[in-house]
C-alpha positions in Angstrom: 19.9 -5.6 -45.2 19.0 -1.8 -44.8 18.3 -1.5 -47.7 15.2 0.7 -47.2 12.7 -2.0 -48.7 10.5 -1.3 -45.7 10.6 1.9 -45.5 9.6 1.9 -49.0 6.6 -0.4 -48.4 5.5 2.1 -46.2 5.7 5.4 -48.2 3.8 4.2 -51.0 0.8 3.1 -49.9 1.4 6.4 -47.2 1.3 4.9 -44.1 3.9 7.4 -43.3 4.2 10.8 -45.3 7.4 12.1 -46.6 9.5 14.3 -45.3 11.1 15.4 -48.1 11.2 14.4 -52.0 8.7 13.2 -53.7 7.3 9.2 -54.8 5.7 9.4 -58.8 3.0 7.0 -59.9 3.1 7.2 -63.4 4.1 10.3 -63.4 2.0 11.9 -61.0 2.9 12.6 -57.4 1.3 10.2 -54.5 -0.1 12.6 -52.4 -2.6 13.5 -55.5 -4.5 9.8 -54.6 -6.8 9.4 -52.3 -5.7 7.3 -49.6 -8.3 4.7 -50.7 -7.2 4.7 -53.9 -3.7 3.8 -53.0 -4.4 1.2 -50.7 -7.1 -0.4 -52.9 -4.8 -0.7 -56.4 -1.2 -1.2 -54.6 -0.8 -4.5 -53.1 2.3 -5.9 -51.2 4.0 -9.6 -50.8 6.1 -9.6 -47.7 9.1 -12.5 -47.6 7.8 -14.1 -44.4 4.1 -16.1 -44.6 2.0 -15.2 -41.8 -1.9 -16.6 -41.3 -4.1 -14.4 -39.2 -6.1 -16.7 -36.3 -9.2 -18.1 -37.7 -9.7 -19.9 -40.7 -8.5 -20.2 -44.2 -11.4 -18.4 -46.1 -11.2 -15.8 -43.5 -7.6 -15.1 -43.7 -8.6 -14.7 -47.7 -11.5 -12.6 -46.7 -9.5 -10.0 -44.6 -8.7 -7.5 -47.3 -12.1 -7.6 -48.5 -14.6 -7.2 -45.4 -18.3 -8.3 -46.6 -16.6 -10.4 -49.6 -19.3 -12.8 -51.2 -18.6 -16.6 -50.5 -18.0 -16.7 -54.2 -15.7 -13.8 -54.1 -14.3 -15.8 -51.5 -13.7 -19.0 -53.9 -12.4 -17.3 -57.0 -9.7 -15.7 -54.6 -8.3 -19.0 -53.4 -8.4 -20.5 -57.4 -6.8 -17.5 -58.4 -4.2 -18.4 -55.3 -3.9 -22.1 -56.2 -5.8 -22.3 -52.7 -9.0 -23.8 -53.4 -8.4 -27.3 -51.9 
């Protein structure tokens, strides 16, 4: 729609740095986080499902490489995935 959703997506976690103006998290300006802060407490839901090759548990294991098999499980009940 061009509505700058994307774009958006993308500044806040800092995959791209801004240009100009400024993005506030709670008042404080994202380029005072660390990158791994950012990207560890933001999360974001795209429209469009996509499964990475490979199985279930490891497509629920991607954004936690080394996750515990029961990390692993409590992720997919939280989900509604566990069956």
């Amino acid at each position: 729609s061009g509505g700058g959703k994307t774009t958006l997506c993308s500044l806040i976690p800092r995959f791209y740095e801004l240009k100009e103006g400024e993005i506030l998290i709670d008042g404080k300006e994202i380029r005072g986080f660390t990158l791994r802060s950012l990207r560890e407490h933001i999360g974001i839901v795209q429209q469009d499902v996509y499964l990475f090759s490979g199985t279930v548990m490891e497509n629920i294991a991607y954004g936690k490489p080394g996750a515990s098999f029961a990390e692993i499980q409590e992720a997919a009940k939280l989900a509604g995935a566990e069956e």
